[in-house]
ZAPALUM-977613 format. One record per residue (C-alpha): residue number from 1; residue in one letter; x, y, z. Coordinates in steps of 0.05 Angstrom, whole numbers, plus 5000, padded with zeros to 4 digits. Example, Ala and Ser with C-alpha at 12.3 -4.5 7.8 and 13.67 -1.06 7.14 Angstrom:
2
n_res_X_Y_Z
1_A_5246_4910_5156
2_S_5273_4979_5143
! end
This chain:
137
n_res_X_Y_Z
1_X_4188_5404_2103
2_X_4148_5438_2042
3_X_4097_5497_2059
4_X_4033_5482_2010
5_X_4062_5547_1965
6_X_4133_5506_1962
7_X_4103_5437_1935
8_X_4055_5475_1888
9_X_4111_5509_1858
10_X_4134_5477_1798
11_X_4208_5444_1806
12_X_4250_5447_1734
13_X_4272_5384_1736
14_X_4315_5391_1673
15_X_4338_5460_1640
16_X_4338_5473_1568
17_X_4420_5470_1578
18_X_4422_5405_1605
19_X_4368_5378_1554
20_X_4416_5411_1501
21_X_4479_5365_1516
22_X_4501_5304_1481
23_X_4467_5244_1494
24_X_4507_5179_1520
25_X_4523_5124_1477
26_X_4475_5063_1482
27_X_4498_5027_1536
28_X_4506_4954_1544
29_X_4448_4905_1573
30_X_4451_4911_1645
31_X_4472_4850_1685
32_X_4437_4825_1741
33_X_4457_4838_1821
34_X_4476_4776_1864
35_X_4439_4805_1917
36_X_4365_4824_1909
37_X_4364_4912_1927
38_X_4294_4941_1921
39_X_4243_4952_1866
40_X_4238_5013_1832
41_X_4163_5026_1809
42_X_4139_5086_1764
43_X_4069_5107_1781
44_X_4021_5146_1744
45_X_4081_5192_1710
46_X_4063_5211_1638
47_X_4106_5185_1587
48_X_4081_5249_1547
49_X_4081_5316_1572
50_X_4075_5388_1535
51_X_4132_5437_1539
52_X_4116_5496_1594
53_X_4069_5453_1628
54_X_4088_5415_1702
55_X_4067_5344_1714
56_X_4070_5300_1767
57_X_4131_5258_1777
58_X_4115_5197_1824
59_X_4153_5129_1840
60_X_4149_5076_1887
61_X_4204_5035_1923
62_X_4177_4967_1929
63_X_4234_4936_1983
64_X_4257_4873_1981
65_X_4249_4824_2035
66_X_4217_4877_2078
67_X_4284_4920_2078
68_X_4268_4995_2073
69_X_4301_5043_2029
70_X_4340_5096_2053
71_X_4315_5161_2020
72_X_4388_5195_2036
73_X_4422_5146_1990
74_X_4367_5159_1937
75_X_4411_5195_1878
76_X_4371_5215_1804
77_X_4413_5228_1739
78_X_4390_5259_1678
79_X_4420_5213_1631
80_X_4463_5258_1576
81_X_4539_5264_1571
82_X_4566_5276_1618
83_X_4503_5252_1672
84_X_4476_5308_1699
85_X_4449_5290_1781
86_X_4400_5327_1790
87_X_4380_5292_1864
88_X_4382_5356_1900
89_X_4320_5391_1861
90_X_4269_5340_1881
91_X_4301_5319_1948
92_X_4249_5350_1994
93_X_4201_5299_1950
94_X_4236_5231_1968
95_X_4212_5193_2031
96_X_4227_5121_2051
97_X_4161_5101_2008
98_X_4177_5133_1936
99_X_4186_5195_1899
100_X_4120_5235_1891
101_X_4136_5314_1859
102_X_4073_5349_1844
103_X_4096_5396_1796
104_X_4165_5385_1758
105_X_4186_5427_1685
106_X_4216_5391_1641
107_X_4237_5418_1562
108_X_4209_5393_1497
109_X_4242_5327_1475
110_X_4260_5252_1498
111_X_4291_5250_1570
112_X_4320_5189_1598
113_X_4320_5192_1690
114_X_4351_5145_1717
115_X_4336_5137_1787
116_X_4385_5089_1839
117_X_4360_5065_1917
118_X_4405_5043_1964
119_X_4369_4996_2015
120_X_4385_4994_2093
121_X_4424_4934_2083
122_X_4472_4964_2026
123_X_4437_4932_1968
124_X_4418_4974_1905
125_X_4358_4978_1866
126_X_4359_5022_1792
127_X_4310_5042_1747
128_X_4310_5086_1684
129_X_4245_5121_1660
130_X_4236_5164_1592
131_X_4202_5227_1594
132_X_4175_5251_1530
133_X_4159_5325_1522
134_X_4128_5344_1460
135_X_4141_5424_1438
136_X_4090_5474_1457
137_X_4024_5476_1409
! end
């Protein structure tokens, strides 16, 4: 568990490194899963943010046919070339209902997340989400 200090803290979610690598090539239209894995529901996340300045990074699973997500098989990827998972720095921020970071960095520029669920019965939910992060004023 997170101390009060710990979840204040802001969490770079993405380093100026990572946010410097190539981005992937447009990838095809996505086809659909046989079986139905849970919803994957961005909450009141800015699309816009300002260099140097944390936000709040908060999804929802939504599960389907009342099958709960397991927040172990929860894995994030920064989406650049190679994907960068970057799961482990907002791990102590996933529980079986969502996501919810209080405070994540993230540099100037367009950022694609993509964020994949695993549900207790093995079926997989994904979701991608742009972050845009205009340069310092």
């Amino acid at each position: 568990m997170l101390t009060a200090a710990q979840a204040a803290d802001p969490i770079p979610l993405i380093t100026r490194e990572e946010a410097g690598l190539p981005t992937p090539p447009k990838a095809a239209a996505s086809t659909r899963n046989l079986t139905r894995g849970p919803g994957i529901d961005t909450l009141p996340t800015p699309d816009k943010g300002v260099d140097g300045k944390p936000f709040r990074l908060a999804v929802r699973f939504m599960p389907s046919n009342g099958v709960p997500v397991d927040p172990a098989t929860v894995r994030v990827f920064y989406r650049r070339q190679p994907p960068v998972d970057i799961t482990e720095r907002i791990k102590p921020f996933i529980t079986p209902g969502g996501i919810d970071a209080p405070a994540v960095m993230v540099p100037s520029g367009s950022h694609i997340i993509e964020i994949e669920a695993t549900d207790k019965e093995g079926r997989i939910g994904r979701r991608q989400m742009t972050l845009t992060v205009a340069p310092t004023p």
